[in-house]
PDB file of N, CA, C and O in Angstrom:
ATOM      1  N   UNK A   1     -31.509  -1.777   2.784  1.00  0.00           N
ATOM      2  CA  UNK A   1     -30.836  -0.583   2.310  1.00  0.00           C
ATOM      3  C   UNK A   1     -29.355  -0.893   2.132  1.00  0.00           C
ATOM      4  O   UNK A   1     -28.871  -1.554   3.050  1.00  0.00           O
ATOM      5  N   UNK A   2     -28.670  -0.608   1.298  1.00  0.00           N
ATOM      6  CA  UNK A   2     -27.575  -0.763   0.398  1.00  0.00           C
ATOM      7  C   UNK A   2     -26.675   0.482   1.114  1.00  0.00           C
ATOM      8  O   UNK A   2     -26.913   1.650   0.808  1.00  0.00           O
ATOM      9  N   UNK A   3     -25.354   0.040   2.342  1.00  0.00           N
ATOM     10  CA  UNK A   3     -24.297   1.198   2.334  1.00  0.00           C
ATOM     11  C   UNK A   3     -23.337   1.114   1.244  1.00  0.00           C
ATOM     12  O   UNK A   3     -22.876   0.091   0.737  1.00  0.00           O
ATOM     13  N   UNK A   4     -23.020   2.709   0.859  1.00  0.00           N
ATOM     14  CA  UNK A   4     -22.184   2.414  -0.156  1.00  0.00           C
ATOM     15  C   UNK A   4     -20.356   2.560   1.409  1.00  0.00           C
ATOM     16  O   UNK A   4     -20.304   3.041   2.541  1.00  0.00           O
ATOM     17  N   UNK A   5     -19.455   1.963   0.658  1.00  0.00           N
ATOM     18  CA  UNK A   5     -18.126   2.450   1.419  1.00  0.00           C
ATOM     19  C   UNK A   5     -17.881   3.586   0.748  1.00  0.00           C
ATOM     20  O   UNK A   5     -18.522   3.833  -0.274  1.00  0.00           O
ATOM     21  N   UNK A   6     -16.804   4.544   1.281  1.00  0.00           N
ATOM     22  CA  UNK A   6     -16.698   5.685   1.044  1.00  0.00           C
ATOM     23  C   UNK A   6     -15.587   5.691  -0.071  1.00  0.00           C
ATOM     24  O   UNK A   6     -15.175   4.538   0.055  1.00  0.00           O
ATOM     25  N   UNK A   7     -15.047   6.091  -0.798  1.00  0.00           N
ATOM     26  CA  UNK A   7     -13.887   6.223  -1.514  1.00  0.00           C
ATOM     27  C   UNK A   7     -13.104   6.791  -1.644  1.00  0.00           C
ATOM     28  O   UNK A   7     -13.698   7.811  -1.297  1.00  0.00           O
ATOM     29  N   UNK A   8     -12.020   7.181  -1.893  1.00  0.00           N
ATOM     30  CA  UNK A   8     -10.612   8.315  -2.080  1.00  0.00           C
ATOM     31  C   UNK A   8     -10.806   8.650  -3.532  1.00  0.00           C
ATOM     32  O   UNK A   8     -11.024   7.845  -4.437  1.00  0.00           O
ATOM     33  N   UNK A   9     -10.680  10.132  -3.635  1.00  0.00           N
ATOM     34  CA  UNK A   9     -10.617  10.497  -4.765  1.00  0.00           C
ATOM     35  C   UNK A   9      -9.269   9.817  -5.788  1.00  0.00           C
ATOM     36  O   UNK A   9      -8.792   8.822  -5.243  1.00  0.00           O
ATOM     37  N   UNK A  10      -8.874  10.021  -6.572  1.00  0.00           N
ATOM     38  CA  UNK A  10      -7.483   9.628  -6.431  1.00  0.00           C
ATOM     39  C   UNK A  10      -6.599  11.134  -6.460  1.00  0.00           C
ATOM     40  O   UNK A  10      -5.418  10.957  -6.758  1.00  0.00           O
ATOM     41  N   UNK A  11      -6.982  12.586  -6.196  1.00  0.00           N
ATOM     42  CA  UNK A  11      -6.747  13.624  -5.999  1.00  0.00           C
ATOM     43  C   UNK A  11      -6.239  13.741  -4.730  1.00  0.00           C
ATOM     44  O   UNK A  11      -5.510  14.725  -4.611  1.00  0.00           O
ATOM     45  N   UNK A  12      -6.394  12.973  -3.590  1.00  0.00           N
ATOM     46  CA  UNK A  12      -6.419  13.028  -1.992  1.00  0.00           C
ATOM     47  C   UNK A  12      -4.862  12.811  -2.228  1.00  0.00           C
ATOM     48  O   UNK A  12      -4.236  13.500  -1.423  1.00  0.00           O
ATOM     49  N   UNK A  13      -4.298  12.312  -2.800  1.00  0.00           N
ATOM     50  CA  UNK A  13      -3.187  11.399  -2.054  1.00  0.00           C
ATOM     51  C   UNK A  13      -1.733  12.634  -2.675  1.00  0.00           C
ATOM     52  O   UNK A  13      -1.536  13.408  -3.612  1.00  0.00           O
ATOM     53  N   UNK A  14      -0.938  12.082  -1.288  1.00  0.00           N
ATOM     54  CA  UNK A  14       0.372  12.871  -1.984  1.00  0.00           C
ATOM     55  C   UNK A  14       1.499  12.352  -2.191  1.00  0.00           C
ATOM     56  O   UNK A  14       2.493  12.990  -2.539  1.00  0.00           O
ATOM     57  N   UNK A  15       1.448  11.004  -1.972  1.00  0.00           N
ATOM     58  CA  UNK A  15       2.302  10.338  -2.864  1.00  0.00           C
ATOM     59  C   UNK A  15       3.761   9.978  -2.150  1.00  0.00           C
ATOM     60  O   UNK A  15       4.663   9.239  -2.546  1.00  0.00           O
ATOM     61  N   UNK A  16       3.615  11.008  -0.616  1.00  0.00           N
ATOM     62  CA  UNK A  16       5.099  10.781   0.024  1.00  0.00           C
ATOM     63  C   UNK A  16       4.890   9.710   1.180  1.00  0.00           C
ATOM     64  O   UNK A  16       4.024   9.787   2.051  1.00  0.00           O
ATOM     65  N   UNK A  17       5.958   8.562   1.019  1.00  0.00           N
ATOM     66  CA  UNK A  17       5.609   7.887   1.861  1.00  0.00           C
ATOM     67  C   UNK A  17       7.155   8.196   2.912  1.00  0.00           C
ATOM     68  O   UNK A  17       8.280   8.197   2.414  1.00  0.00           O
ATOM     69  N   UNK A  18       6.922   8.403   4.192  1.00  0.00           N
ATOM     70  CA  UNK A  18       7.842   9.009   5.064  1.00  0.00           C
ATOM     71  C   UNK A  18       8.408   7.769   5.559  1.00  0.00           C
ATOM     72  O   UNK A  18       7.567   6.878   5.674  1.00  0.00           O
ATOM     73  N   UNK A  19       9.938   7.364   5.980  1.00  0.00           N
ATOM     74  CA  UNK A  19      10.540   6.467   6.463  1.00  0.00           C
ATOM     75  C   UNK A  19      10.467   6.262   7.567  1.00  0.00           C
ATOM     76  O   UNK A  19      10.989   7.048   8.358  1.00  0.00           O
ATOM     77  N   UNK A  20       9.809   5.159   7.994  1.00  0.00           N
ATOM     78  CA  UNK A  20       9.966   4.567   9.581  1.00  0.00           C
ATOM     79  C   UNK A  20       8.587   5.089   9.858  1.00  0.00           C
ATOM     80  O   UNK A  20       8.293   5.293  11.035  1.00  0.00           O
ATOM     81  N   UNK A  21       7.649   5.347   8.856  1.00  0.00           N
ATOM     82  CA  UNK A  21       6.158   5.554   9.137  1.00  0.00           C
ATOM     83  C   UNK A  21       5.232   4.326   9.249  1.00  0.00           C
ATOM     84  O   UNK A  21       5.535   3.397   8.501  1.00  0.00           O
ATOM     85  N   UNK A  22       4.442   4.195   9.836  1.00  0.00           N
ATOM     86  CA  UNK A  22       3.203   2.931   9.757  1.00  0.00           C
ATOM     87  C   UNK A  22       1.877   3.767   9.302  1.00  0.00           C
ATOM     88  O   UNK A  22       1.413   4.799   9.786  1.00  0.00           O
ATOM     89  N   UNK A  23       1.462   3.044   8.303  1.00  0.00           N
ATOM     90  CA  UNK A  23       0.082   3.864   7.614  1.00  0.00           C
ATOM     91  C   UNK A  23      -0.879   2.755   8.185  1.00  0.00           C
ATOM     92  O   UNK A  23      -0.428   1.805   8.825  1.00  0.00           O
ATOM     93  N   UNK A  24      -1.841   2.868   8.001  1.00  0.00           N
ATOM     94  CA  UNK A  24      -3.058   2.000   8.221  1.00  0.00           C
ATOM     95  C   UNK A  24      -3.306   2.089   6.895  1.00  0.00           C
ATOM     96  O   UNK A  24      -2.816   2.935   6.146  1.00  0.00           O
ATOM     97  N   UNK A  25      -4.200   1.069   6.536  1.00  0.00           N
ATOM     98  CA  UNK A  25      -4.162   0.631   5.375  1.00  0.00           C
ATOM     99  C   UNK A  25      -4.893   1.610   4.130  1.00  0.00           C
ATOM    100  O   UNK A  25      -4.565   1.766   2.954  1.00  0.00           O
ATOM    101  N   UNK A  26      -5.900   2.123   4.846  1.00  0.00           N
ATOM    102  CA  UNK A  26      -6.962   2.698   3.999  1.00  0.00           C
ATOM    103  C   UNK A  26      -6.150   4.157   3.798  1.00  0.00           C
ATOM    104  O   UNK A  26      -6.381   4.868   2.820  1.00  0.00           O
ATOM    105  N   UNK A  27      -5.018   4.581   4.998  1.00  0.00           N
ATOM    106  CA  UNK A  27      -4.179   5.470   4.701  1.00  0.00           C
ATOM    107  C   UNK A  27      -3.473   5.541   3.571  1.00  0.00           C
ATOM    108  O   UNK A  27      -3.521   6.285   2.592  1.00  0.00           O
ATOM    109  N   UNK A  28      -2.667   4.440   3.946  1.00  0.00           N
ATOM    110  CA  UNK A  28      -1.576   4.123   2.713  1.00  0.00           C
ATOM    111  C   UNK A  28      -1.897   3.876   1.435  1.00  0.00           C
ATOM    112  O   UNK A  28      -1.204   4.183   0.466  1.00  0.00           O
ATOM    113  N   UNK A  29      -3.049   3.264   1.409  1.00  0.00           N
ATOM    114  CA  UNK A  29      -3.789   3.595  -0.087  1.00  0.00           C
ATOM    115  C   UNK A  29      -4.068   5.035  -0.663  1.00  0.00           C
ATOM    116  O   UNK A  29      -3.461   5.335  -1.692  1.00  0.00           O
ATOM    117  N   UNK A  30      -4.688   5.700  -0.257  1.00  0.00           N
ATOM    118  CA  UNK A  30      -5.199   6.850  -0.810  1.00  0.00           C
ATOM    119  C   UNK A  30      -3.533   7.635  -0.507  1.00  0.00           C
ATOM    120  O   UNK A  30      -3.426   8.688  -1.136  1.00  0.00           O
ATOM    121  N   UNK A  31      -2.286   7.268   0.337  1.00  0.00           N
ATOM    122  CA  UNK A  31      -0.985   8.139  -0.113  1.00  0.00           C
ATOM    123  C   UNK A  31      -0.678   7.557  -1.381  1.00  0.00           C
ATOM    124  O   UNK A  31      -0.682   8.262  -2.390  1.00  0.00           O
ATOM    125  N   UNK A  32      -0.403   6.291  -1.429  1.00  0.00           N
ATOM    126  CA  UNK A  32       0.269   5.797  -2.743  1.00  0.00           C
ATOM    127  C   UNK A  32      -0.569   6.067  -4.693  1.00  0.00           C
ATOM    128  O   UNK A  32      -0.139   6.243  -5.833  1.00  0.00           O
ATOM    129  N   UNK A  33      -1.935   5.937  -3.996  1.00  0.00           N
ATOM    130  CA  UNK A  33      -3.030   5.767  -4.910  1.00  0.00           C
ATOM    131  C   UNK A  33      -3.500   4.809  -5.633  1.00  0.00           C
ATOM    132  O   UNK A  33      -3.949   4.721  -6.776  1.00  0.00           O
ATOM    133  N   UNK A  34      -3.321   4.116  -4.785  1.00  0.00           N
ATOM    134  CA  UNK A  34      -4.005   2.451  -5.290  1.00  0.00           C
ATOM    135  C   UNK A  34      -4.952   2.715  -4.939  1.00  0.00           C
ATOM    136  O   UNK A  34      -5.514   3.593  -4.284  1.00  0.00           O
ATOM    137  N   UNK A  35      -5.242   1.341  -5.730  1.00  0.00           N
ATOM    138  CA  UNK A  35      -6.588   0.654  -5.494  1.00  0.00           C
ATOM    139  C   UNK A  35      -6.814  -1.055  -5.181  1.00  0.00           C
ATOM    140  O   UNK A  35      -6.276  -1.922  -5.870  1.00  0.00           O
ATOM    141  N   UNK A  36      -7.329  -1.218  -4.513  1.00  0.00           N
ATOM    142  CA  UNK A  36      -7.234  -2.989  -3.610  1.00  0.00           C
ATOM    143  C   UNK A  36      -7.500  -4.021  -4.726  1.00  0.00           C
ATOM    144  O   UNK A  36      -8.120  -5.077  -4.601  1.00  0.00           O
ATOM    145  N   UNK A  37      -6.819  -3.439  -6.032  1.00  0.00           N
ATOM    146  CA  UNK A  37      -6.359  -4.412  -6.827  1.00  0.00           C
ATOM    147  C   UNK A  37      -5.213  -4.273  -6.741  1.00  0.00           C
ATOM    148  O   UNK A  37      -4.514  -5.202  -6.337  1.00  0.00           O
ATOM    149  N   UNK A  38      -4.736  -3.184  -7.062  1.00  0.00           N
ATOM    150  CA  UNK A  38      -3.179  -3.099  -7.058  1.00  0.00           C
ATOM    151  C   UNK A  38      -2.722  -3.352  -5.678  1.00  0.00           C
ATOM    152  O   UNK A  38      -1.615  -3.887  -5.626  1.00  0.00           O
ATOM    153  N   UNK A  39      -3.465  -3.029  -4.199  1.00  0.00           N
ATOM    154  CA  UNK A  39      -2.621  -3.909  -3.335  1.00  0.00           C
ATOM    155  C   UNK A  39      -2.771  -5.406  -2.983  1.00  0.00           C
ATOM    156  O   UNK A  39      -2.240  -5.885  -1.981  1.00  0.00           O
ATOM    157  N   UNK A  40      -3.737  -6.338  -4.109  1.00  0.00           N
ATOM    158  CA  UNK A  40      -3.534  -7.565  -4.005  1.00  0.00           C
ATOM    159  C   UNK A  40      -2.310  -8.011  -4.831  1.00  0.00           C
ATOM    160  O   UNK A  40      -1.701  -8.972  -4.362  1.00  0.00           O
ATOM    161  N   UNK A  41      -1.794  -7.424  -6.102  1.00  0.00           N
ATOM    162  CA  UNK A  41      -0.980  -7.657  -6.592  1.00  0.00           C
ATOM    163  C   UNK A  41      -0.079  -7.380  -5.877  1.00  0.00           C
ATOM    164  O   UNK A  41       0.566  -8.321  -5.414  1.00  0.00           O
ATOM    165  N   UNK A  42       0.293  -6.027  -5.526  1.00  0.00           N
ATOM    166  CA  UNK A  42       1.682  -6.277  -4.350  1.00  0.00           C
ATOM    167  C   UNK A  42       2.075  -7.080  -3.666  1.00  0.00           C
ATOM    168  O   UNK A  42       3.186  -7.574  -3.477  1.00  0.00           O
ATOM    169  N   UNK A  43       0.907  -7.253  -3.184  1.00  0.00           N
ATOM    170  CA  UNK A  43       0.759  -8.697  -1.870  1.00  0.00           C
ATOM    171  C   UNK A  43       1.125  -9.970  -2.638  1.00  0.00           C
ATOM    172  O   UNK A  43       1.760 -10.593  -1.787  1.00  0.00           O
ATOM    173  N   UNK A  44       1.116 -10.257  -3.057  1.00  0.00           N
ATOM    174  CA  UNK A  44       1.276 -11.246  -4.084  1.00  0.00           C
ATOM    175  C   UNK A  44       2.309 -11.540  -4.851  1.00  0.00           C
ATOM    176  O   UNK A  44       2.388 -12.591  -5.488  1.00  0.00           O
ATOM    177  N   UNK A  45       3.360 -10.448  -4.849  1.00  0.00           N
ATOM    178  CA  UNK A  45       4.798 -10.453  -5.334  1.00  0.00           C
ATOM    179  C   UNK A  45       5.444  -9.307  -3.957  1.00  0.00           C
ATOM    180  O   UNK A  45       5.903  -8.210  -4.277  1.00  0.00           O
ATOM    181  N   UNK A  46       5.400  -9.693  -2.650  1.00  0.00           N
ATOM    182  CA  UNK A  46       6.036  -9.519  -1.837  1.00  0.00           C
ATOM    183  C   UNK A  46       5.454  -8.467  -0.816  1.00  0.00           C
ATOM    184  O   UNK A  46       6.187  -8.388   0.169  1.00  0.00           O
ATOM    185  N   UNK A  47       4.327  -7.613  -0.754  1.00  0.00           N
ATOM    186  CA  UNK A  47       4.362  -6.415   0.006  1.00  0.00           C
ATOM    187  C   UNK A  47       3.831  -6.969   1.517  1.00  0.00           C
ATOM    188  O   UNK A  47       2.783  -7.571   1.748  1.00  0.00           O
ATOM    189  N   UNK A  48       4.718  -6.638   2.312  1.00  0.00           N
ATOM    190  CA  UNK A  48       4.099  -7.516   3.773  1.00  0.00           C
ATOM    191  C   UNK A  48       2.804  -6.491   4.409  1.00  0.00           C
ATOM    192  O   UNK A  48       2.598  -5.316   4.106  1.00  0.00           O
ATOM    193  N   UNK A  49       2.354  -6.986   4.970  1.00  0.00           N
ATOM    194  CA  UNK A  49       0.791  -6.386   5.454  1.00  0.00           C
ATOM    195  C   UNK A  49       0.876  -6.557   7.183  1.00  0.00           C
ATOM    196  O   UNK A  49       1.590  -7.465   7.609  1.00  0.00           O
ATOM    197  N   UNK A  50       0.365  -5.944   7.867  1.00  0.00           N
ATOM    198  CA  UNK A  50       1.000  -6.454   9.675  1.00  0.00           C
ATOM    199  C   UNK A  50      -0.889  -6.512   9.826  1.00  0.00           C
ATOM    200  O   UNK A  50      -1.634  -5.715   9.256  1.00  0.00           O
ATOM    201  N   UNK A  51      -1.157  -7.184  10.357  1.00  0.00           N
ATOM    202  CA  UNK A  51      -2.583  -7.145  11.207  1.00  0.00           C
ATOM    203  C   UNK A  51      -2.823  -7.354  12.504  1.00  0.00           C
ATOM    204  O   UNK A  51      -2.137  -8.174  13.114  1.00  0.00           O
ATOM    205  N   UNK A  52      -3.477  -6.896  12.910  1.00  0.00           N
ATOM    206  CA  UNK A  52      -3.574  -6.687  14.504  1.00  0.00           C
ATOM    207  C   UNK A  52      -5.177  -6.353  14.895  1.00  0.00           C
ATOM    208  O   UNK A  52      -5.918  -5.391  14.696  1.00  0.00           O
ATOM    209  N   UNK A  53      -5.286  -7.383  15.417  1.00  0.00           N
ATOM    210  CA  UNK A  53      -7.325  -7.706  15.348  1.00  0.00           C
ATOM    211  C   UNK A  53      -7.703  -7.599  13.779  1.00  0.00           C
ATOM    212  O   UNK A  53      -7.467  -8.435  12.908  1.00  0.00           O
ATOM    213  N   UNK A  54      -8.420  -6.222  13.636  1.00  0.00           N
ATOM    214  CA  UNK A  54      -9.570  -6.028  12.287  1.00  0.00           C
ATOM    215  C   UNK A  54      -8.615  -4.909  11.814  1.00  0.00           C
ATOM    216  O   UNK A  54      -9.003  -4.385  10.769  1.00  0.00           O
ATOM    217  N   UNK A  55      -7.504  -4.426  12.299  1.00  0.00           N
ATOM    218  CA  UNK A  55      -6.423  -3.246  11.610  1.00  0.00           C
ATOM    219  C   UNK A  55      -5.235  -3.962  10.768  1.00  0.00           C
ATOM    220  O   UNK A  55      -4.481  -4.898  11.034  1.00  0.00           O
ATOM    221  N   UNK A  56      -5.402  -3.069   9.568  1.00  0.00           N
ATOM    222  CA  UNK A  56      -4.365  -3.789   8.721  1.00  0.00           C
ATOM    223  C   UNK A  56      -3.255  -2.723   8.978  1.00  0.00           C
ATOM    224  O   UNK A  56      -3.830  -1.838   9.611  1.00  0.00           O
ATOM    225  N   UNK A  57      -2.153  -2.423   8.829  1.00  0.00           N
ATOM    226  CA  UNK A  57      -1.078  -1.609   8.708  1.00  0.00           C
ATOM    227  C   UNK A  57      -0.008  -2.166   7.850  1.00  0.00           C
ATOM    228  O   UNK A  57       0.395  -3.329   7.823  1.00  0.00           O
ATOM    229  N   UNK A  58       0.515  -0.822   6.929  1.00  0.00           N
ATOM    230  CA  UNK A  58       1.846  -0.972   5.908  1.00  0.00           C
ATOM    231  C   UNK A  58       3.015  -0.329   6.681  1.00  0.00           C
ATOM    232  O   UNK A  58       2.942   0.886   6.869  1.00  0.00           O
ATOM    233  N   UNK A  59       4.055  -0.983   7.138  1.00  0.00           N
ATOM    234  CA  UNK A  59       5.392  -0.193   7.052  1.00  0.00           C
ATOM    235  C   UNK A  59       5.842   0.473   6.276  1.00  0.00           C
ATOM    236  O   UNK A  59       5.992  -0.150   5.225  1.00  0.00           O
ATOM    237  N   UNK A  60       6.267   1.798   6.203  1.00  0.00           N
ATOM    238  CA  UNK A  60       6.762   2.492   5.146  1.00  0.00           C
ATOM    239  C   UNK A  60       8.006   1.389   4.584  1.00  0.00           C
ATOM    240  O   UNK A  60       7.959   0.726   3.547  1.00  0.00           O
ATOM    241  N   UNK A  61       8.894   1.413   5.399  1.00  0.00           N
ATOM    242  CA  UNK A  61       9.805   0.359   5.303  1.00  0.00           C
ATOM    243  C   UNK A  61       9.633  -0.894   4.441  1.00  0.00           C
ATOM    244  O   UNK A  61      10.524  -1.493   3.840  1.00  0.00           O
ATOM    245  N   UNK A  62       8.365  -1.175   4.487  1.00  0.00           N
ATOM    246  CA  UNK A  62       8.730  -2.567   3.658  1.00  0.00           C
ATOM    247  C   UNK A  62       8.118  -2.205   2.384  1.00  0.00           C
ATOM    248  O   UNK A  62       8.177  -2.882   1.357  1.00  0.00           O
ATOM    249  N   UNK A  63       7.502  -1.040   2.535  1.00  0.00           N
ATOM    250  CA  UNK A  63       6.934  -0.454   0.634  1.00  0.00           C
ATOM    251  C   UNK A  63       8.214  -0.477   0.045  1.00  0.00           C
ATOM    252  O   UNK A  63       8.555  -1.118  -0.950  1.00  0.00           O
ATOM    253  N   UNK A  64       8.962   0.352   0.814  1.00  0.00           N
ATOM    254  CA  UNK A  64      10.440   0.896   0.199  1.00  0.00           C
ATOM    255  C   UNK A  64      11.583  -0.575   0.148  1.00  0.00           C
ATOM    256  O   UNK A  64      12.624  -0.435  -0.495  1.00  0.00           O
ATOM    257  N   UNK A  65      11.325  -1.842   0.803  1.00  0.00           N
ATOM    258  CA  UNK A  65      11.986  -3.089   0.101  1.00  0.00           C
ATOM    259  C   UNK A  65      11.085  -3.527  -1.165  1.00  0.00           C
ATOM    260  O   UNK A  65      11.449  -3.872  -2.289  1.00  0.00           O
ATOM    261  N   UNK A  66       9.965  -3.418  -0.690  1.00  0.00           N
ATOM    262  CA  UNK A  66       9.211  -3.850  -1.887  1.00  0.00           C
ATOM    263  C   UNK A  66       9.783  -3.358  -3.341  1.00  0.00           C
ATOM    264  O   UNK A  66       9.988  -4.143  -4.266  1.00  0.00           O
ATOM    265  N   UNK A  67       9.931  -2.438  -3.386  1.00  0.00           N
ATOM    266  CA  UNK A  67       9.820  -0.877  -4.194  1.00  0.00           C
ATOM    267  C   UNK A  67      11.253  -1.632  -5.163  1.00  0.00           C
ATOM    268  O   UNK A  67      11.353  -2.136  -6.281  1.00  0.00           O
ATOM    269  N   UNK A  68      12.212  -1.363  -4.006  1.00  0.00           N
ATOM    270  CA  UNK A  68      13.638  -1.932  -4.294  1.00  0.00           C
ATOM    271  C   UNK A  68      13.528  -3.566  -5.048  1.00  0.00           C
ATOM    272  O   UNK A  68      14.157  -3.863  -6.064  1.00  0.00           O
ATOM    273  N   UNK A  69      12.781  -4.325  -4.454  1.00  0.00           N
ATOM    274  CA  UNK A  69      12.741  -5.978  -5.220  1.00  0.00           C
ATOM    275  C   UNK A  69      12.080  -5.869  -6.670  1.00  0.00           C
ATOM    276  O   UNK A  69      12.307  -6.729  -7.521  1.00  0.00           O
ATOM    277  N   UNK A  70      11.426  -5.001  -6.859  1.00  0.00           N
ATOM    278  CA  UNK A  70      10.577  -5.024  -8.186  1.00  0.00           C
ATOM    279  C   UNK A  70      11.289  -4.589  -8.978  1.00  0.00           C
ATOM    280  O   UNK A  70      11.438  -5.066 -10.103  1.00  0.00           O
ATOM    281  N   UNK A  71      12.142  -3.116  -8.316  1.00  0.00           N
ATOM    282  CA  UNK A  71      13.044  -2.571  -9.600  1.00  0.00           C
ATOM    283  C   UNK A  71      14.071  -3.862  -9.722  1.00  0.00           C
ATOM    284  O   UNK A  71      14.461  -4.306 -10.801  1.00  0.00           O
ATOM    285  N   UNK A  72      14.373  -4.292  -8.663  1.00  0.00           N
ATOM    286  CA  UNK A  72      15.636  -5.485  -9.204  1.00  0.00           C
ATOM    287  C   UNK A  72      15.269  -6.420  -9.918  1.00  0.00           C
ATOM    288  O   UNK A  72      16.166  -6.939 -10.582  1.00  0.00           O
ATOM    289  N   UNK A  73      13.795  -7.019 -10.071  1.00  0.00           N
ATOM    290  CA  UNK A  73      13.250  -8.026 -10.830  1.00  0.00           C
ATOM    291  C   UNK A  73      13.337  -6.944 -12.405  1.00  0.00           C
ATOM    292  O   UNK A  73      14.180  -7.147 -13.280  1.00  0.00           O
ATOM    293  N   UNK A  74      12.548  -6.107 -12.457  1.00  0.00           N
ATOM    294  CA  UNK A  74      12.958  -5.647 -13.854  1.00  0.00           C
ATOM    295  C   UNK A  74      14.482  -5.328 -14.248  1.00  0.00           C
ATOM    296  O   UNK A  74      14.915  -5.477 -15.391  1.00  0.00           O
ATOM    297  N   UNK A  75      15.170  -4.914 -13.261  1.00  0.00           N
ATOM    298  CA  UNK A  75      16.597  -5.065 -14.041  1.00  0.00           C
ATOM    299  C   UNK A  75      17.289  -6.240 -14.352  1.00  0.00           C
ATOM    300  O   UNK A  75      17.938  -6.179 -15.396  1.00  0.00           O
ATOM    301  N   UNK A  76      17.330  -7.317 -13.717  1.00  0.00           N
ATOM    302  CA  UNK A  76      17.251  -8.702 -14.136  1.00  0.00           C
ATOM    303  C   UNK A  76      17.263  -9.111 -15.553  1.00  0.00           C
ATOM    304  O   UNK A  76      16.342  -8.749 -16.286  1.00  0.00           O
ATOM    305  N   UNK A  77      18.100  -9.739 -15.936  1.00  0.00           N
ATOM    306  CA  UNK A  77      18.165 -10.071 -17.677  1.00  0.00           C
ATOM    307  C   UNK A  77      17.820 -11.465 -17.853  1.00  0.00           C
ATOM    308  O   UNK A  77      17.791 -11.956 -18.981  1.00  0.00           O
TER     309      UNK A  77
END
């Protein structure tokens, strides 16, 4: 028998990520509204990830450097 995982609408999420917050991962997805493509790409041009055993967690904090390095890569000439 085949479990399916559950999914986030992409309706769930509200989009505010609060400063000096720690999301768990499956949190911080359904706030931002990704999808674990778009957080391999993050990951991949800088978004740090903390793990601890089988728990992943995002710093609000480092979305918001992240956030900041990308806009500076596109302003970049």
């Amino acid at each position: 028998m085949r479990v399916e995982s559950p999914t986030v609408a992409r309706t769930d999420f509200s989009g505010i990520i609060l400063p000096g917050a720690v999301y768990r991962l499956d949190a911080f997805l359904a706030t931002v509204g990704w999808g674990r493509a778009a957080l391999r790409r993050a990951r991949r041009n800088g978004l740090r990830v903390v793990r601890d055993g089988r728990s992943v967690f995002v710093l609000a904090d480092d979305f918001v450097s992240y956030l900041r390095d990308v806009l500076e890569k596109r302003a970049a000439p």
